[in-house]
PyMOL commands that place a pseudoatom at each C-alpha (Angstrom):
pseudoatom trace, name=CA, resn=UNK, resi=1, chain=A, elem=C, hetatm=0, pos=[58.617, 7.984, -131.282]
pseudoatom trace, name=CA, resn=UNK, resi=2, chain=A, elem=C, hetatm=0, pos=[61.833, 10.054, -130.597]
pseudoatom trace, name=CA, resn=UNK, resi=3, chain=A, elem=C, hetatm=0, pos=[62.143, 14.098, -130.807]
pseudoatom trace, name=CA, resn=UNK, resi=4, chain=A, elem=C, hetatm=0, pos=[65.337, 15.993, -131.999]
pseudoatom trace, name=CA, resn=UNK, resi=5, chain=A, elem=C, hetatm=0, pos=[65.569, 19.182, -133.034]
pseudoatom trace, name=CA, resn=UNK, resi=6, chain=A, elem=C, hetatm=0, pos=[66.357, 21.180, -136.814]
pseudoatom trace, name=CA, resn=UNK, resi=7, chain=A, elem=C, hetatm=0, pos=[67.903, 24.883, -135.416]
pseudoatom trace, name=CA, resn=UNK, resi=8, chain=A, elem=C, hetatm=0, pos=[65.974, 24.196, -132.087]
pseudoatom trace, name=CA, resn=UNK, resi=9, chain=A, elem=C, hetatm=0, pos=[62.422, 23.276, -133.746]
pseudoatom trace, name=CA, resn=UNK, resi=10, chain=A, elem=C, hetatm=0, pos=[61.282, 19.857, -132.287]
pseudoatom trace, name=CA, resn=UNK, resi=11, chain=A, elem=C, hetatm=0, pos=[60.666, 17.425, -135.272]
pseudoatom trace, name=CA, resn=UNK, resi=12, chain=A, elem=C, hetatm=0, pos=[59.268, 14.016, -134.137]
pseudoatom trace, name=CA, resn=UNK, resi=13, chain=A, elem=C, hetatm=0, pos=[60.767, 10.522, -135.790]
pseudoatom trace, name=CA, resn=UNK, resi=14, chain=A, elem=C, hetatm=0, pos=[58.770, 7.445, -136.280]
pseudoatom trace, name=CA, resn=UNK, resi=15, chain=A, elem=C, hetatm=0, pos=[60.747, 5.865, -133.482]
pseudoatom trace, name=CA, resn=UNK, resi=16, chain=A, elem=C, hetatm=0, pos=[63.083, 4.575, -131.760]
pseudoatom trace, name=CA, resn=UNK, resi=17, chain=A, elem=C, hetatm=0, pos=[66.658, 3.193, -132.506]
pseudoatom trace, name=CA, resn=UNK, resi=18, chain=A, elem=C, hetatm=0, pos=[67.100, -0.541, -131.782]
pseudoatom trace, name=CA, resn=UNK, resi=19, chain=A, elem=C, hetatm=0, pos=[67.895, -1.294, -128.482]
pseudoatom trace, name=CA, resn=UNK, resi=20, chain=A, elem=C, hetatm=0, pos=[72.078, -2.084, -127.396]
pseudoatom trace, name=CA, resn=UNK, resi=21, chain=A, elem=C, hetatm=0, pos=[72.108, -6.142, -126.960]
pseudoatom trace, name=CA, resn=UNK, resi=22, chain=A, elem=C, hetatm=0, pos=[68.612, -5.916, -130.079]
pseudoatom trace, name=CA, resn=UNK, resi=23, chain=A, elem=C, hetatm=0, pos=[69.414, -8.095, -132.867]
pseudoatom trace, name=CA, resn=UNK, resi=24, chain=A, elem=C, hetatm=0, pos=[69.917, -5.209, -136.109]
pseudoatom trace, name=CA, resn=UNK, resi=25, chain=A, elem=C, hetatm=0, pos=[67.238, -5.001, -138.290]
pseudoatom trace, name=CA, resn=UNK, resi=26, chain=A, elem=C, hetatm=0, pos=[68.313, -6.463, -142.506]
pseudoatom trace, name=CA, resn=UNK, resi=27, chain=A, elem=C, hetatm=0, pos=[67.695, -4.152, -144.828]
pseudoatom trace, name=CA, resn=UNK, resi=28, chain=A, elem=C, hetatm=0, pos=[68.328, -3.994, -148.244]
pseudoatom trace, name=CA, resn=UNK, resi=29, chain=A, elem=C, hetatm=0, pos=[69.738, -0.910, -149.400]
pseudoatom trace, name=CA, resn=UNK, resi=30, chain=A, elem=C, hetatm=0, pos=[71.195, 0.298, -152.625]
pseudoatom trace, name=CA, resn=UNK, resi=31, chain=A, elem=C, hetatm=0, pos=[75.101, 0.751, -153.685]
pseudoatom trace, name=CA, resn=UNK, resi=32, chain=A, elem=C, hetatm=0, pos=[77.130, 2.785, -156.143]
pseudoatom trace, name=CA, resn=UNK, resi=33, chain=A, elem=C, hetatm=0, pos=[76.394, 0.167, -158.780]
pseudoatom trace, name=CA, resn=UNK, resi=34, chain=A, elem=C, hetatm=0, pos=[72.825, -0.044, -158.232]
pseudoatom trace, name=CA, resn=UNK, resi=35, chain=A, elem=C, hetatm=0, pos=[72.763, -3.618, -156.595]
pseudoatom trace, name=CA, resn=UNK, resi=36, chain=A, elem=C, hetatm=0, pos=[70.873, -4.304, -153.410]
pseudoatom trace, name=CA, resn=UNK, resi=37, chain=A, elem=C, hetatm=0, pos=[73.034, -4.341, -150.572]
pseudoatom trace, name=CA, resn=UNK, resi=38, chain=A, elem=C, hetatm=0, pos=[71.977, -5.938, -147.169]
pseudoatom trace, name=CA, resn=UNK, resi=39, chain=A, elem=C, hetatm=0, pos=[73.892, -7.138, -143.536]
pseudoatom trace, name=CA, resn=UNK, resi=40, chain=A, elem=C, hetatm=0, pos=[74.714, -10.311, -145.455]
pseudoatom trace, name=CA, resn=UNK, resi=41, chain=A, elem=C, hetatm=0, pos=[76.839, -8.829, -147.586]
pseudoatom trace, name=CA, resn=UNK, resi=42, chain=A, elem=C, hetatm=0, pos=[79.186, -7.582, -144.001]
pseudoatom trace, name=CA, resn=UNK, resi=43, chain=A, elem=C, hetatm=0, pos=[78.805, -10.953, -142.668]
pseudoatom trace, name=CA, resn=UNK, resi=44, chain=A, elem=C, hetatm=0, pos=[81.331, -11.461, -139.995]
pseudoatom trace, name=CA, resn=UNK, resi=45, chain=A, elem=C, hetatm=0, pos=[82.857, -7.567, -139.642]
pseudoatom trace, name=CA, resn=UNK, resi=46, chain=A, elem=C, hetatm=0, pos=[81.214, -5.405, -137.259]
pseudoatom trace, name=CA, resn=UNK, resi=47, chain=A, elem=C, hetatm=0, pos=[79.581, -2.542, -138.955]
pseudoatom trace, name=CA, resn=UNK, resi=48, chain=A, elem=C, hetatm=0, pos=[79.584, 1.537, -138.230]
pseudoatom trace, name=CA, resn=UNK, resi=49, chain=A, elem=C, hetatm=0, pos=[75.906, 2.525, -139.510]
pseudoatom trace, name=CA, resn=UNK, resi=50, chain=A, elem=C, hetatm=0, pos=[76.675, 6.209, -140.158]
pseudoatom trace, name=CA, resn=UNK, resi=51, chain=A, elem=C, hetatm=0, pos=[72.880, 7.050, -140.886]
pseudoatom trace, name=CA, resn=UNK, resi=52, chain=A, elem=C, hetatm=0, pos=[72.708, 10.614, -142.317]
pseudoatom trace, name=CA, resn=UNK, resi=53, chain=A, elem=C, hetatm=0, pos=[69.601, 13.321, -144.084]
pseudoatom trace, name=CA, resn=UNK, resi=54, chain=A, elem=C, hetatm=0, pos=[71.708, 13.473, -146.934]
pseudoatom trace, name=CA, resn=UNK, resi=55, chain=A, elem=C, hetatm=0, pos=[76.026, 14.140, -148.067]
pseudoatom trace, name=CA, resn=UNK, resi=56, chain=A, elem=C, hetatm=0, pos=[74.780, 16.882, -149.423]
pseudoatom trace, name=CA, resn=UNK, resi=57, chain=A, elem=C, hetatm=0, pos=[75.047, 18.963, -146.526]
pseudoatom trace, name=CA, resn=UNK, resi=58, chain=A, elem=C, hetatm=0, pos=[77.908, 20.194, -144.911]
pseudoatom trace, name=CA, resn=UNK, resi=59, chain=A, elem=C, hetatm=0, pos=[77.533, 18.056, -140.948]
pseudoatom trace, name=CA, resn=UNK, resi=60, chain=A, elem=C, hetatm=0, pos=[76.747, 14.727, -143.020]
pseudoatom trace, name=CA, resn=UNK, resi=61, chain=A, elem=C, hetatm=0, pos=[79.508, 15.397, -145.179]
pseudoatom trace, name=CA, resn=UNK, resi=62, chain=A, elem=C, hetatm=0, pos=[82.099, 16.041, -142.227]
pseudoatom trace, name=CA, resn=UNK, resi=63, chain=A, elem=C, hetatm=0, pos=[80.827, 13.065, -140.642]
pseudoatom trace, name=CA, resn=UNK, resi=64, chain=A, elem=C, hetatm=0, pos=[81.324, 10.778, -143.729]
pseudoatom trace, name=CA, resn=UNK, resi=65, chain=A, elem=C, hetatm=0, pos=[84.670, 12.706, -144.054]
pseudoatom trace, name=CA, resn=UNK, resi=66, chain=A, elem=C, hetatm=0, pos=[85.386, 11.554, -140.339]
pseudoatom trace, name=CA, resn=UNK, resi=67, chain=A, elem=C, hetatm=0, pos=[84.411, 8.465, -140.392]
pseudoatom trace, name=CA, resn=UNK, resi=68, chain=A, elem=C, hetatm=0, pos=[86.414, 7.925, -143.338]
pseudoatom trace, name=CA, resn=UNK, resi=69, chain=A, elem=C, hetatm=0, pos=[89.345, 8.994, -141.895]
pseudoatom trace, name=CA, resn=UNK, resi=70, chain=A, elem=C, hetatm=0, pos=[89.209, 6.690, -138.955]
pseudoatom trace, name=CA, resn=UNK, resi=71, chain=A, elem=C, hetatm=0, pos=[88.124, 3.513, -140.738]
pseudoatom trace, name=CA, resn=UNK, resi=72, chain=A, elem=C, hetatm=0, pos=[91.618, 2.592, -141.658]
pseudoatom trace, name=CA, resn=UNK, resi=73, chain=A, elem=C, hetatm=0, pos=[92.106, 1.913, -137.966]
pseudoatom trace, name=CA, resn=UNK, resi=74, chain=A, elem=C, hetatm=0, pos=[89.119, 0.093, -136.879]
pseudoatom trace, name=CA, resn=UNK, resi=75, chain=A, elem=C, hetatm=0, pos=[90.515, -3.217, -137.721]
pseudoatom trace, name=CA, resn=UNK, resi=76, chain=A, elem=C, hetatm=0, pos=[88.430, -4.521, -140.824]
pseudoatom trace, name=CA, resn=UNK, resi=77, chain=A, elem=C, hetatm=0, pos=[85.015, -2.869, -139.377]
pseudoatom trace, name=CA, resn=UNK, resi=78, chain=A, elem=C, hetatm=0, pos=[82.926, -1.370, -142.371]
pseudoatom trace, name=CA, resn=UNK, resi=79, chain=A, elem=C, hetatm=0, pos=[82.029, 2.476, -142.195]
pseudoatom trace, name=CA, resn=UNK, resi=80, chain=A, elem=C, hetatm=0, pos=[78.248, 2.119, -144.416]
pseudoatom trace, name=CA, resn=UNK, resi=81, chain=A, elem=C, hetatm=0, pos=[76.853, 5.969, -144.723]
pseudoatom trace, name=CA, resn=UNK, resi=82, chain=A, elem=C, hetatm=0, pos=[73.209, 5.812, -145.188]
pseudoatom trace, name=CA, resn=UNK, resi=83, chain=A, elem=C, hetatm=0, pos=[71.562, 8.435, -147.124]
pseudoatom trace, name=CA, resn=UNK, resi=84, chain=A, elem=C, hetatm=0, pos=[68.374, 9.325, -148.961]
pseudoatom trace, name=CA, resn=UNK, resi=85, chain=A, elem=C, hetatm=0, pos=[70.859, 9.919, -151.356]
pseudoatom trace, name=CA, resn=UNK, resi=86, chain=A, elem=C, hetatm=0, pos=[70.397, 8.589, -154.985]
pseudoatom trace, name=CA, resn=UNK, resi=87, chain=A, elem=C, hetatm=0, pos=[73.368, 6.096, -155.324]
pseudoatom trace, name=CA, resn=UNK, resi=88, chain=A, elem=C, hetatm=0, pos=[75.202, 8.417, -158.109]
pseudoatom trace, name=CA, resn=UNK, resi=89, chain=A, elem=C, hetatm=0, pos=[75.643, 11.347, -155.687]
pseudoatom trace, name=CA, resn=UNK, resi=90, chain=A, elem=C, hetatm=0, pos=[76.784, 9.297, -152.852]
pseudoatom trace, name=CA, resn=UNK, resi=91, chain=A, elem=C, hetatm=0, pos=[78.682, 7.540, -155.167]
pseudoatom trace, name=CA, resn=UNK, resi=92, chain=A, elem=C, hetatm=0, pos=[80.272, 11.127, -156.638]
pseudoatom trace, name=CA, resn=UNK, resi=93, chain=A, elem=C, hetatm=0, pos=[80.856, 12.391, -153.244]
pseudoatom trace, name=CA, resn=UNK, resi=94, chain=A, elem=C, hetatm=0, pos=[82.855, 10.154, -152.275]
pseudoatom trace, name=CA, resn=UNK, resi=95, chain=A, elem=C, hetatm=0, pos=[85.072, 9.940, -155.663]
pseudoatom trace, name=CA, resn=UNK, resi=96, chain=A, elem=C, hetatm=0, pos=[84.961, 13.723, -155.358]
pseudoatom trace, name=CA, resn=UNK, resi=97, chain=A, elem=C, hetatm=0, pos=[85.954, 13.614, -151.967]
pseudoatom trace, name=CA, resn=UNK, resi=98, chain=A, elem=C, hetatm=0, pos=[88.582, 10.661, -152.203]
pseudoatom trace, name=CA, resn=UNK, resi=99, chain=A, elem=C, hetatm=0, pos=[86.771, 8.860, -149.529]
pseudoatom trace, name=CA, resn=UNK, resi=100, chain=A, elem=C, hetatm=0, pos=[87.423, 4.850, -150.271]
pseudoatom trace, name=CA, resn=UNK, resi=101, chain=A, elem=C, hetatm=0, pos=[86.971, 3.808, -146.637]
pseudoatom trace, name=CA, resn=UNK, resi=102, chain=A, elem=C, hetatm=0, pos=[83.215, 4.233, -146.667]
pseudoatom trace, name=CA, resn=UNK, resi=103, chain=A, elem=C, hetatm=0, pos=[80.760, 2.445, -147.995]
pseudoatom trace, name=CA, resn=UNK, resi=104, chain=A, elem=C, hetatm=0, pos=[78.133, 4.673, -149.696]
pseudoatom trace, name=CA, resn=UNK, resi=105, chain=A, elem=C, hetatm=0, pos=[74.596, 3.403, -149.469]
pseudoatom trace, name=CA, resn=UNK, resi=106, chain=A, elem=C, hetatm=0, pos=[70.889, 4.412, -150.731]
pseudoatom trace, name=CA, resn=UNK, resi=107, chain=A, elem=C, hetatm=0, pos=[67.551, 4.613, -149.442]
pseudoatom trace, name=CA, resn=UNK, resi=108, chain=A, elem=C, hetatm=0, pos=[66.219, 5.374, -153.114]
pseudoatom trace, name=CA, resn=UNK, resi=109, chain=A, elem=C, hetatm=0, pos=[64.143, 1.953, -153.570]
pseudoatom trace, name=CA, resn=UNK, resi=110, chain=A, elem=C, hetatm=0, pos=[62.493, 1.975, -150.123]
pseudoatom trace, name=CA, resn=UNK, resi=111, chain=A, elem=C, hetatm=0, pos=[62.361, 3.890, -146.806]
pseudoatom trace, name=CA, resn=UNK, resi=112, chain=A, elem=C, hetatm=0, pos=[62.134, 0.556, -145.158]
pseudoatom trace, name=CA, resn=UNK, resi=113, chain=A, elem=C, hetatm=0, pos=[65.795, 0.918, -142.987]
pseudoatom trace, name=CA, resn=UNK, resi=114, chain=A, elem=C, hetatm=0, pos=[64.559, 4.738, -142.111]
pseudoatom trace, name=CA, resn=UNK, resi=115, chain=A, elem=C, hetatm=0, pos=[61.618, 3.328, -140.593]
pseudoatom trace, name=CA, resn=UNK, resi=116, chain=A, elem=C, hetatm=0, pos=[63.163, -0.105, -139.172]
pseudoatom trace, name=CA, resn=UNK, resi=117, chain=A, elem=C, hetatm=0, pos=[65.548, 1.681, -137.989]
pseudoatom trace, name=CA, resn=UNK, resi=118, chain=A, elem=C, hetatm=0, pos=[63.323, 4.229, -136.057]
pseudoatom trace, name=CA, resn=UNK, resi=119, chain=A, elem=C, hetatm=0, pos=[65.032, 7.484, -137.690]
pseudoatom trace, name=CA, resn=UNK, resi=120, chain=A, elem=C, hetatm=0, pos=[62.126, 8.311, -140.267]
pseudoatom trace, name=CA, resn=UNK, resi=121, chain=A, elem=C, hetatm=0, pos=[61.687, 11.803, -139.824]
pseudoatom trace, name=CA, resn=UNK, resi=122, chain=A, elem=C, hetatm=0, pos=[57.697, 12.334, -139.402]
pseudoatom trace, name=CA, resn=UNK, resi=123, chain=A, elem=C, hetatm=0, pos=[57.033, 15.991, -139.574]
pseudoatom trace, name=CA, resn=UNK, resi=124, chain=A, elem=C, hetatm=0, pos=[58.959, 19.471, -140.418]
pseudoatom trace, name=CA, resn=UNK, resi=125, chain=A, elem=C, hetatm=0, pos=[61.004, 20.091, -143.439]
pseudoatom trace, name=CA, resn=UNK, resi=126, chain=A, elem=C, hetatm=0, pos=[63.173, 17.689, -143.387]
pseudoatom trace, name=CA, resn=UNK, resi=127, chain=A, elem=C, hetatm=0, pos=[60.075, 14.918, -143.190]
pseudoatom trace, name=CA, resn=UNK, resi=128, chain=A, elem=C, hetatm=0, pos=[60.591, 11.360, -145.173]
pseudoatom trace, name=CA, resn=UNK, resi=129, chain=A, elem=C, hetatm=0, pos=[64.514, 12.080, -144.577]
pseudoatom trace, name=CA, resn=UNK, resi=130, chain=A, elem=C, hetatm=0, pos=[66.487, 10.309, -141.681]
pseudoatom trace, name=CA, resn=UNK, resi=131, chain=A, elem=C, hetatm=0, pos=[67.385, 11.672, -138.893]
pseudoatom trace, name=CA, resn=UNK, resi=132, chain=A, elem=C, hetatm=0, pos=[71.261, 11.835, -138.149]
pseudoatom trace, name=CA, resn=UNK, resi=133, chain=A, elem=C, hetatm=0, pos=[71.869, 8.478, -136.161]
pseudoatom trace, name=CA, resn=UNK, resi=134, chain=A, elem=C, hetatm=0, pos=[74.985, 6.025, -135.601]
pseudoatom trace, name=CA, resn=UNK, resi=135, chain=A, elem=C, hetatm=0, pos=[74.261, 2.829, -134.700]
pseudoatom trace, name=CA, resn=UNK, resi=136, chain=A, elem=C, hetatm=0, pos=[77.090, 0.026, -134.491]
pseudoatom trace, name=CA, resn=UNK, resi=137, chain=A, elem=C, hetatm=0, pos=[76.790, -3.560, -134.514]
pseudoatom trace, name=CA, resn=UNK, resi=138, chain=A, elem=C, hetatm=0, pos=[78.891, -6.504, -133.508]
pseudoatom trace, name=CA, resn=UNK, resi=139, chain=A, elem=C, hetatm=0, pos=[79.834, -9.380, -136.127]
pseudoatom trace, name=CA, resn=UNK, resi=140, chain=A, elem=C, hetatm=0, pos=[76.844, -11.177, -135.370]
pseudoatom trace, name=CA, resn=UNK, resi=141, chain=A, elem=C, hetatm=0, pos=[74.842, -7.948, -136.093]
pseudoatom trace, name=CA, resn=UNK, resi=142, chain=A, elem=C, hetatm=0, pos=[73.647, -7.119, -132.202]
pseudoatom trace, name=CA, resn=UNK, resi=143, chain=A, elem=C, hetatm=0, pos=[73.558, -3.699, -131.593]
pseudoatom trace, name=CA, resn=UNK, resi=144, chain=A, elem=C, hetatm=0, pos=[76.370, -2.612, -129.538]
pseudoatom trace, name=CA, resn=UNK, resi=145, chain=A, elem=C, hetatm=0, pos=[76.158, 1.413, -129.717]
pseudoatom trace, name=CA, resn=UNK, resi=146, chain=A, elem=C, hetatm=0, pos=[73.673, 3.792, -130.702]
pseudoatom trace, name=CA, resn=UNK, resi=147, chain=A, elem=C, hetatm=0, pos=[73.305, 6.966, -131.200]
pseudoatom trace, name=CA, resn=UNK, resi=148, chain=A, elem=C, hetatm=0, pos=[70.116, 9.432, -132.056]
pseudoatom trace, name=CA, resn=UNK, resi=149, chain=A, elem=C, hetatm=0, pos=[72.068, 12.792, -132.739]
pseudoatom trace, name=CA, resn=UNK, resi=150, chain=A, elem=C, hetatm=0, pos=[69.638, 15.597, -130.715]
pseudoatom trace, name=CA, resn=UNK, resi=151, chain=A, elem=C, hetatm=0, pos=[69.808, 18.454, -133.050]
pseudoatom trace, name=CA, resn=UNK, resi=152, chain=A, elem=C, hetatm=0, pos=[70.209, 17.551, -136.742]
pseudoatom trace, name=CA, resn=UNK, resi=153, chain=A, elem=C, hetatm=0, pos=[72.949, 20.344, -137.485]
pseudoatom trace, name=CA, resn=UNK, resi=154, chain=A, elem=C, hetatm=0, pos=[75.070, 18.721, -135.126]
pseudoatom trace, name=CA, resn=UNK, resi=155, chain=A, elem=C, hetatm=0, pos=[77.977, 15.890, -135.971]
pseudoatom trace, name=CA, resn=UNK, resi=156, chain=A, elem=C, hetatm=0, pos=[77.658, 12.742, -134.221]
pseudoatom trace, name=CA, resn=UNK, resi=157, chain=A, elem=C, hetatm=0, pos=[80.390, 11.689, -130.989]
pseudoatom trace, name=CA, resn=UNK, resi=158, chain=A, elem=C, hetatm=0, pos=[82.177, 9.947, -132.676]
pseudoatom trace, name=CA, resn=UNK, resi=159, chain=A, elem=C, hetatm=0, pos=[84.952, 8.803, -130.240]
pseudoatom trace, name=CA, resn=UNK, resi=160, chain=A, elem=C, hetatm=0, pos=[81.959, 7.002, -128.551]
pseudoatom trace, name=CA, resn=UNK, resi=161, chain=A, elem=C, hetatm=0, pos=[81.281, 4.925, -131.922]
pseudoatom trace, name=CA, resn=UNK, resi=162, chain=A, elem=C, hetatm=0, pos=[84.245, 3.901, -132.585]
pseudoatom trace, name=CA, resn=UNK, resi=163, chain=A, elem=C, hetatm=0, pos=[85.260, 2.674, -128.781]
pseudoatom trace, name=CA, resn=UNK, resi=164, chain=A, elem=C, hetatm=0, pos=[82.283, 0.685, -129.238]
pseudoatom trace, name=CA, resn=UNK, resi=165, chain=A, elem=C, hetatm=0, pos=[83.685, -0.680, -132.787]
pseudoatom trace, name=CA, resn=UNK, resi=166, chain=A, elem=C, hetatm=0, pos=[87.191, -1.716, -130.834]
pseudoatom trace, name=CA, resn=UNK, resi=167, chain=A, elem=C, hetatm=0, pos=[85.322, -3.299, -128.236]
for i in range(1, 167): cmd.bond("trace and resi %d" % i, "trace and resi %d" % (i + 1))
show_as sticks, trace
zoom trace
């Protein structure tokens, strides 16, 4: 189990991220079409897990912003923002937003990546949301960076993330 904080109050999470060199847990996840969605379908790209509470706030939405912004140069890596989110407002977001480097993705069928991915928030008012995370993965889906933000209100490093993306 893992602590950050929400304005300085501790809130615990039901975890831990996986471990750098730990072999990504699939998930199956929900798109802006309402398929299912897993690793499979990024087989072969490495893969910028940008794992936020939800785009409607204004830190997740700078970070998808961000991360958008700097996908173009990450050399055919995938930017997937993972939200609580039901797939229309992700999906609306980022039409609203013009943001077609990211790939907007749901948790609204099951909170099984929140909790495989150890960023389940247990307690506090934000509980059964994630906690802000990014994890990246290699082409073969190994973690190779990760990331548990400490204080919820807070945007993620992200010049860290995407060194680890360029290798």
């Amino acid at each position: 189990m893992a602590t950050v904080t929400l304005k300085g109050n501790p809130i615990r999470t039901n975890g831990e991220l996986p471990a750098v060199g730990a072999a990504a847990p699939d998930f199956v996840l929900t798109g802006g079409d309402l398929k299912d969605v897993s690793l499979k379908d990024f087989a072969g790209k490495r893969k910028v897990l940008n794992i936020v509470p939800s785009l409607d706030t204004a830190v997740c939405a700078t970070s998808t912003r961000r991360f958008n912004e700097k996908a173009g140069s990450l050399g055919g890596a995938v930017v997937l923002v993972v939200s609580a989110d039901l797939p229309f407002a992700s999906k609306r977001f980022c039409t609203t937003e013009g943001l077609a480097n990211v790939v907007p993705l749901s948790m609204m069928r099951s909170k099984h990546f929140a909790k495989d991915y150890g960023v389940m928030i247990e307690d506090g008012p934000l509980a059964g949301l994630s906690a802000r995370a990014v994890v990246v993965l290699d082409e073969r889906d190994k973690v190779i960076y990760r990331q548990l933000v400490p204080e919820i209100g807070q945007e993620p490093d992200y010049d860290a993330a995407l060194k680890a993306v360029q290798g």
